[in-house]
C-alpha positions in Angstrom: -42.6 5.5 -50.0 -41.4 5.9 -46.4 -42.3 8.7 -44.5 -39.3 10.6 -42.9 -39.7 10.7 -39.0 -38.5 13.5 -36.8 -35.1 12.9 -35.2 -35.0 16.1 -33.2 -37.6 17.6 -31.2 -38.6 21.5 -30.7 -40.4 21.0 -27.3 -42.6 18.2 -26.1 -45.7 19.1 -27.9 -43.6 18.4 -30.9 -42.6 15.5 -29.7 -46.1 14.4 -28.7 -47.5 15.3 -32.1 -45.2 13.8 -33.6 -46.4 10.2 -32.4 -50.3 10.5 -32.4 -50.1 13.0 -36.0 -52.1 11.2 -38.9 -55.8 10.9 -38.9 -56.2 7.2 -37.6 -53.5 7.3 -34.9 -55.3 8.5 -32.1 -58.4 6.6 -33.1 -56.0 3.5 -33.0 -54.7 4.5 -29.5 -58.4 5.4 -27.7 -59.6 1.8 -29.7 -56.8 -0.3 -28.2 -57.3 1.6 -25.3 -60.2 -0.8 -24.6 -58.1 -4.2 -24.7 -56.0 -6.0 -27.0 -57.4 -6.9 -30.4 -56.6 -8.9 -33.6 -56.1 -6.5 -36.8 -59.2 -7.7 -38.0 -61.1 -6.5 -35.0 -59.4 -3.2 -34.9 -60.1 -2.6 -38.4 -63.7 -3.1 -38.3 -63.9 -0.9 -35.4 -62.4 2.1 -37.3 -64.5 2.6 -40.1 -63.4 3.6 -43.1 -59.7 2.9 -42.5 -58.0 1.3 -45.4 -55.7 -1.6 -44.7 -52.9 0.2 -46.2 -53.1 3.2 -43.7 -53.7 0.6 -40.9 -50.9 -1.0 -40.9 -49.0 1.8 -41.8 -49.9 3.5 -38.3 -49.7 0.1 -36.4 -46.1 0.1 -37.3 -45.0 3.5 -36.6 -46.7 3.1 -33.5 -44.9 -0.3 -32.7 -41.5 1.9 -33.8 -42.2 4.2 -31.1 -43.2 1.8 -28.8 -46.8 3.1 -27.9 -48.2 -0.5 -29.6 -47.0 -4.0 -29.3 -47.2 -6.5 -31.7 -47.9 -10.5 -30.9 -47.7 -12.7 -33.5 -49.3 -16.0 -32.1 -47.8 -19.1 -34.5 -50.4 -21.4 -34.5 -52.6 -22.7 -37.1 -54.4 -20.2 -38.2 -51.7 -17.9 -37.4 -53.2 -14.9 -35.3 -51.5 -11.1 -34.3 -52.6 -9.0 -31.1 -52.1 -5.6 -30.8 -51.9 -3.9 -27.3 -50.7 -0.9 -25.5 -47.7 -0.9 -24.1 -47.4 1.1 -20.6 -46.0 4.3 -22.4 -49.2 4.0 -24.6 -51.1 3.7 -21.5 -49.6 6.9 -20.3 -50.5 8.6 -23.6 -54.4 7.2 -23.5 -54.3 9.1 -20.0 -53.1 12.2 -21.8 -55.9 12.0 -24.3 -57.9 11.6 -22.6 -59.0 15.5 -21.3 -58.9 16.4 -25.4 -61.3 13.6 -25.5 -63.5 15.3 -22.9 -63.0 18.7 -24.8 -64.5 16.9 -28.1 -67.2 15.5 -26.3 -67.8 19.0 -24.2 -67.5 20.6 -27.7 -68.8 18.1 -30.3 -72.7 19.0 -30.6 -71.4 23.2 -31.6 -68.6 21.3 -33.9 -71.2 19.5 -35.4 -73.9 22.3 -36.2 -70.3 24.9 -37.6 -69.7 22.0 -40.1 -73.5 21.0 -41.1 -73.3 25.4 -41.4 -70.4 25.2 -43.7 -71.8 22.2 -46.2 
């Protein structure tokens, strides 16, 4: 079942969430960030992703043209996945939450060890 996609955007926050929401997306992003890499690759360095969600994301991703897609016809057949330059421009606005999770992770860490 298809998940129905915003058309129409409150602010750009909205917008913004809109494209990196889901648990895996921005994982995908900050991983591809590094270089382009075959699906296999990209699923081993998310662990614990299921195929299904994988492709899932890579795809709404691709839709909103943060990810490309490069299917290389050969024998075996291989596909790349890559960032376009709008994804590049989201890695770079990622990329001061990323510092606030590092800044932050050790007291996130101990609240949740607390809790469970």
């Amino acid at each position: 079942m298809a998940t129905r996609r915003c058309q129409v955007f409150v602010s750009g926050l909205d917008a913004a969430i809109d494209v990196v929401g889901g648990k895996w997306k921005v994982l995908i992003l900050w991983t591809l960030g590094q270089g382009t890499m075959r699906f296999g690759e990209l699923k081993r360095a998310l662990d614990g992703v299921s195929e299904k969600m994988l492709i899932q994301h890579l795809r709404e991703l691709e839709q909103d043209e943060i990810v490309h897609r490069e299917a290389h016809h050969g024998v075996p057949p291989k596909v790349e996945y890559s960032l376009t330059d709008v994804g590049g421009t989201l890695i770079e606005a990622l990329r001061p939450l990323g510092d606030w999770g590092c800044a932050h992770k050790e007291r996130l860490e101990s609240l949740r060890a607390a809790e469970g």
